[in-house]
The first five atom37 places (N, CA, C, CB, O) and aatype in JSON, in Angstrom:
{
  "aatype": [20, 20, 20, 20, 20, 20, 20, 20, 20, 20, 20, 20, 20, 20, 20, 20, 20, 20, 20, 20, 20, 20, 20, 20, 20, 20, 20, 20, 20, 20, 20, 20, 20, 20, 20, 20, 20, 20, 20, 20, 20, 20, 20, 20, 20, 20, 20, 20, 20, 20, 20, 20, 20, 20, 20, 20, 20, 20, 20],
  "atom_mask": [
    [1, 1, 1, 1, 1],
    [1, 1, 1, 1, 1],
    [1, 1, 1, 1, 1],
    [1, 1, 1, 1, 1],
    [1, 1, 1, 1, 1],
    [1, 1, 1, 1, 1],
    [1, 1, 1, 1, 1],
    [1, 1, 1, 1, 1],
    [1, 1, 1, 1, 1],
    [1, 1, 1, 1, 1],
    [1, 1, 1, 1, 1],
    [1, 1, 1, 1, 1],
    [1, 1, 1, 1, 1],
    [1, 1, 1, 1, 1],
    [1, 1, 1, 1, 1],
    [1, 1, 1, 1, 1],
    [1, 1, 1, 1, 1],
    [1, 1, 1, 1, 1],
    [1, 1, 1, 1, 1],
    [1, 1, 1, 1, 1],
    [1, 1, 1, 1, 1],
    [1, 1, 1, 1, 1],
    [1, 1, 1, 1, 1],
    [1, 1, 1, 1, 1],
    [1, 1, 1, 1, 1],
    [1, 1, 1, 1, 1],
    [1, 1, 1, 1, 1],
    [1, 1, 1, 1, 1],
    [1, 1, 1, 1, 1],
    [1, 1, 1, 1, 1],
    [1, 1, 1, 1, 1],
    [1, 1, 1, 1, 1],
    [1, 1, 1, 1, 1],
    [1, 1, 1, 1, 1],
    [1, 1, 1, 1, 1],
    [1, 1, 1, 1, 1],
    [1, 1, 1, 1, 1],
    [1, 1, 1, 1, 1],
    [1, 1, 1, 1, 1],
    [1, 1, 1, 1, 1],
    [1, 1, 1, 1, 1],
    [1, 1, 1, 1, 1],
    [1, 1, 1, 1, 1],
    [1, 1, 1, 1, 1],
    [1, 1, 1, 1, 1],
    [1, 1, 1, 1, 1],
    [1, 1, 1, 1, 1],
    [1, 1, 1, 1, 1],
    [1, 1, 1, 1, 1],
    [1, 1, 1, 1, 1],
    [1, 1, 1, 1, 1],
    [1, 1, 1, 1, 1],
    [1, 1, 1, 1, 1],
    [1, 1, 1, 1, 1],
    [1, 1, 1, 1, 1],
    [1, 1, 1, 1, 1],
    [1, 1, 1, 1, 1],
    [1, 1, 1, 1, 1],
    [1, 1, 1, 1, 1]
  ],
  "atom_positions": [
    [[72.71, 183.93, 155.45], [74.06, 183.73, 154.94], [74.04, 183.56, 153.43], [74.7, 182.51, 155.61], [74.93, 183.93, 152.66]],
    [[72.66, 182.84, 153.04], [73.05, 182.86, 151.2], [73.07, 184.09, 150.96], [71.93, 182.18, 150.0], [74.09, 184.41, 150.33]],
    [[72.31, 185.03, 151.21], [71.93, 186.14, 150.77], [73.44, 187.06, 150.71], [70.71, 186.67, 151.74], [73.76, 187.89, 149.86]],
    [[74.09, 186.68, 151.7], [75.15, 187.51, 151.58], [76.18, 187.07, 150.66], [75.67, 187.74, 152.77], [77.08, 187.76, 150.18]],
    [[75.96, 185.86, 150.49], [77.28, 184.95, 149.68], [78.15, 185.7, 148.15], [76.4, 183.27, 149.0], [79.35, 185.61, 147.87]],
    [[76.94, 186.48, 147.32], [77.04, 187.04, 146.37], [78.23, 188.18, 146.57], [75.75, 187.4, 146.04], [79.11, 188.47, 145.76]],
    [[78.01, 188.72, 147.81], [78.91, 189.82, 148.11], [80.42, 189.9, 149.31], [77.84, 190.78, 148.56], [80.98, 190.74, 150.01]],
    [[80.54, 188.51, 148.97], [81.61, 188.22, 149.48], [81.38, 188.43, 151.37], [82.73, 189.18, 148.64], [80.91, 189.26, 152.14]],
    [[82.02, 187.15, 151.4], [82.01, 186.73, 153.23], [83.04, 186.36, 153.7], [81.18, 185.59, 153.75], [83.81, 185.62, 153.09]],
    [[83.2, 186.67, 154.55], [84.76, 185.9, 155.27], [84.78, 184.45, 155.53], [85.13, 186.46, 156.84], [83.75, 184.03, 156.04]],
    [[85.71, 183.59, 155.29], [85.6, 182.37, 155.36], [85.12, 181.72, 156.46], [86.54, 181.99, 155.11], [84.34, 180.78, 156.5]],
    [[85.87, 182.53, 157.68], [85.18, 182.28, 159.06], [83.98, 182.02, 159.54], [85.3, 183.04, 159.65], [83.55, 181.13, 160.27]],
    [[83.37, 183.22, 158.87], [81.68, 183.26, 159.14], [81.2, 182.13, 158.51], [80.82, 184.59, 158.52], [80.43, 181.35, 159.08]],
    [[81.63, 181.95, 157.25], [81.16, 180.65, 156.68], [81.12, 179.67, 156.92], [81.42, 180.36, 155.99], [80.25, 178.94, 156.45]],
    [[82.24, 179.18, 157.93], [82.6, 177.8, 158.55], [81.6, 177.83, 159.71], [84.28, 177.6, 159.08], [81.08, 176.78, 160.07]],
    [[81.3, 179.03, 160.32], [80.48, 179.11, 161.29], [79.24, 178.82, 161.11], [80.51, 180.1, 161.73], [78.54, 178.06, 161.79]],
    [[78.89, 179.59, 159.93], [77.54, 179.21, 159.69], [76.88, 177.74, 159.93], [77.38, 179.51, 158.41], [76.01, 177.24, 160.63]],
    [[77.83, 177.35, 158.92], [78.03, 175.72, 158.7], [77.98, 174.69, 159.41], [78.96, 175.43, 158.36], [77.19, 173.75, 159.34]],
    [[79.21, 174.93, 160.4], [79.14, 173.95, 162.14], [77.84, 174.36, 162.61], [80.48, 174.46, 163.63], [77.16, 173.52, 163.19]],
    [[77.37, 175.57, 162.43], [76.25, 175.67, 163.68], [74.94, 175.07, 163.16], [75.92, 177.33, 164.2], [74.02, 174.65, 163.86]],
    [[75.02, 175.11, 161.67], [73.92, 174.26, 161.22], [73.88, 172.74, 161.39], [73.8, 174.48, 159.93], [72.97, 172.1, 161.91]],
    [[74.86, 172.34, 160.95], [75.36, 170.88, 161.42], [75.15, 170.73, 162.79], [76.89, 170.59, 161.18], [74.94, 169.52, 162.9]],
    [[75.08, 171.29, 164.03], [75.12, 171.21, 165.24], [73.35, 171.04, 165.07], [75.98, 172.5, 166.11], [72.66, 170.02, 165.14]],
    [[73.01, 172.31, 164.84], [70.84, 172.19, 165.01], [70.73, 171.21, 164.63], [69.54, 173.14, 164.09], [70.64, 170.31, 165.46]],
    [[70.68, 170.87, 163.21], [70.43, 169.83, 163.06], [70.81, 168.5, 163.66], [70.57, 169.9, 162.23], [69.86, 167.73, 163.75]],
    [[71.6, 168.2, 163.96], [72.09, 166.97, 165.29], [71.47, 166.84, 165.95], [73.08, 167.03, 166.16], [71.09, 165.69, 166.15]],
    [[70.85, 168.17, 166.94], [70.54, 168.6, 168.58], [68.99, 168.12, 168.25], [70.83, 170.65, 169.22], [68.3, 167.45, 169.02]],
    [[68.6, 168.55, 167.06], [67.11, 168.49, 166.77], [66.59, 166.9, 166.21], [66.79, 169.72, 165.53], [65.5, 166.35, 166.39]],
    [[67.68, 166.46, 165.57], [67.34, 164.83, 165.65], [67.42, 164.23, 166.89], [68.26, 163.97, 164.82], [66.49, 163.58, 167.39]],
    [[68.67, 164.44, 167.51], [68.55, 163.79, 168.76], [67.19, 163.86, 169.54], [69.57, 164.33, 169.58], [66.46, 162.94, 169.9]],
    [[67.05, 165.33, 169.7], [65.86, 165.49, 171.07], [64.61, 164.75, 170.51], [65.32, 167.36, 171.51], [64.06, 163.83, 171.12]],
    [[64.16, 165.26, 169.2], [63.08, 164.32, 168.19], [63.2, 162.84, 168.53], [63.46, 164.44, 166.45], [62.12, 162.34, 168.85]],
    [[64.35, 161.94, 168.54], [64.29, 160.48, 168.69], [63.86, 160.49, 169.94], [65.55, 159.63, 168.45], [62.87, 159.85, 170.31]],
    [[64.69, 161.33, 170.85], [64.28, 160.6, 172.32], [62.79, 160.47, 172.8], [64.95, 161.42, 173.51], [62.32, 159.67, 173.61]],
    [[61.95, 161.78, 171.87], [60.69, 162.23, 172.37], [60.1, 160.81, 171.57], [60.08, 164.01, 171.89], [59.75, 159.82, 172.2]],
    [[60.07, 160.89, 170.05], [59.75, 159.48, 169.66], [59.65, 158.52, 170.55], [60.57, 159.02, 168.87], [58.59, 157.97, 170.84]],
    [[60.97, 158.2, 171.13], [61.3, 156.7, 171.66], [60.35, 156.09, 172.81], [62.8, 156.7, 172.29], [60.16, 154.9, 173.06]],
    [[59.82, 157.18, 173.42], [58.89, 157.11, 174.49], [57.72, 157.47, 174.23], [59.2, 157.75, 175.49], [56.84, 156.91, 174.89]],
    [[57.33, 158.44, 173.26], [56.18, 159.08, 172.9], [55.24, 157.24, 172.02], [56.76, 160.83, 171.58], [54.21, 156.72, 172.44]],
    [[55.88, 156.88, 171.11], [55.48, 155.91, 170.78], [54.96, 154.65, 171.51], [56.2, 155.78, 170.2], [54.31, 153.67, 171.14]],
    [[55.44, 155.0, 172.55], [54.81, 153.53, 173.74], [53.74, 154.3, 174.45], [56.18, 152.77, 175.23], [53.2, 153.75, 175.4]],
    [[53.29, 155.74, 174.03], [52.22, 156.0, 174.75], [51.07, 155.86, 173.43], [52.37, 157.52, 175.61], [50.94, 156.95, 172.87]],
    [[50.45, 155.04, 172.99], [49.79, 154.38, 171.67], [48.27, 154.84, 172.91], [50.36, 152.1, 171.02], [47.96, 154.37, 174.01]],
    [[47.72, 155.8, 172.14], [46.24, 156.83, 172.77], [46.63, 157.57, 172.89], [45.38, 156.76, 173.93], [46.26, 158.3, 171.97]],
    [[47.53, 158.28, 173.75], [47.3, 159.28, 174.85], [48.2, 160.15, 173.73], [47.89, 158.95, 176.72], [49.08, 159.98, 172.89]],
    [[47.38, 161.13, 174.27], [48.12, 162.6, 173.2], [49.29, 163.63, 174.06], [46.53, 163.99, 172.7], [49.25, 164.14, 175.18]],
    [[49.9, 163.64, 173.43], [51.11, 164.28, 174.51], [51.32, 165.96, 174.53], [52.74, 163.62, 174.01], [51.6, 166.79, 173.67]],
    [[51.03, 166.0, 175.9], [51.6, 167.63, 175.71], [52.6, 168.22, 176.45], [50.61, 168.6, 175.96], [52.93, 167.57, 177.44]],
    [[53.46, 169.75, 176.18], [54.3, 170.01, 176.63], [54.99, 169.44, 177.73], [54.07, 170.83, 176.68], [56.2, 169.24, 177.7]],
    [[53.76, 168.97, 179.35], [54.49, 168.75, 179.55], [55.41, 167.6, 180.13], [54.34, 169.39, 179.72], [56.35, 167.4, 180.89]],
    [[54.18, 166.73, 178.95], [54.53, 165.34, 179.16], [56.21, 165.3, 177.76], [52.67, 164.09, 178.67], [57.24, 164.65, 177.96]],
    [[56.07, 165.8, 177.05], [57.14, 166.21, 176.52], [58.45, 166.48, 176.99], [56.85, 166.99, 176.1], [59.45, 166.15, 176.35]],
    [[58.48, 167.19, 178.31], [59.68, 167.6, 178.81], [59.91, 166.61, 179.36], [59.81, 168.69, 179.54], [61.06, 166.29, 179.07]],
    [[59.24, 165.55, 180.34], [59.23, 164.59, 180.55], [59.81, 163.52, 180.31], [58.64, 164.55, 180.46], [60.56, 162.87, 181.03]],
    [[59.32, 163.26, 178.89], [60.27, 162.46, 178.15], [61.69, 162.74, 177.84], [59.77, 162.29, 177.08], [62.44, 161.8, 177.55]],
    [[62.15, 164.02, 177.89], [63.31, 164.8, 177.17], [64.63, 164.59, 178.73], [62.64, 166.95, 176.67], [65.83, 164.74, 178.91]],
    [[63.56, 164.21, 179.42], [64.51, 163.87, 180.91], [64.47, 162.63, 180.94], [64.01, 164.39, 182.44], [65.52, 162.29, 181.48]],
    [[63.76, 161.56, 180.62], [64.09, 160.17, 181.08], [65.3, 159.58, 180.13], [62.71, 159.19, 180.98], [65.71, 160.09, 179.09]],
    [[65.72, 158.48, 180.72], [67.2, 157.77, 180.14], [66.96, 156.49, 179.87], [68.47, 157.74, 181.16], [67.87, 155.78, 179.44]]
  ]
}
């Protein structure tokens, strides 16, 4: 989207761009804390995928 900015964009796309970045970024802190929140009480053990998903399901 920068790349295009120079040559004019529709405002739309722009707002789009925008929310949807604002959204990743949200989605990607969130899932990051939750994995944190549990990953950190496993102090040794090295975590993989699919102890990962794991975590991404508990509440």
């Amino acid at each position: 989207m920068l790349a295009r900015l120079p040559f004019g964009v529709p405002v739309w796309e722009l707002a789009v761009s925008i929310v949807l970045l604002i959204l990743t970024v949200l989605l990607c802190a969130w899932l990051s804390a939750k994995i944190y929140k549990v990953g950190i009480l496993m102090f040794g053990k090295k975590g993989s995928f699919k102890d990962l998903w794991k975590w991404l399901k508990m509440k």
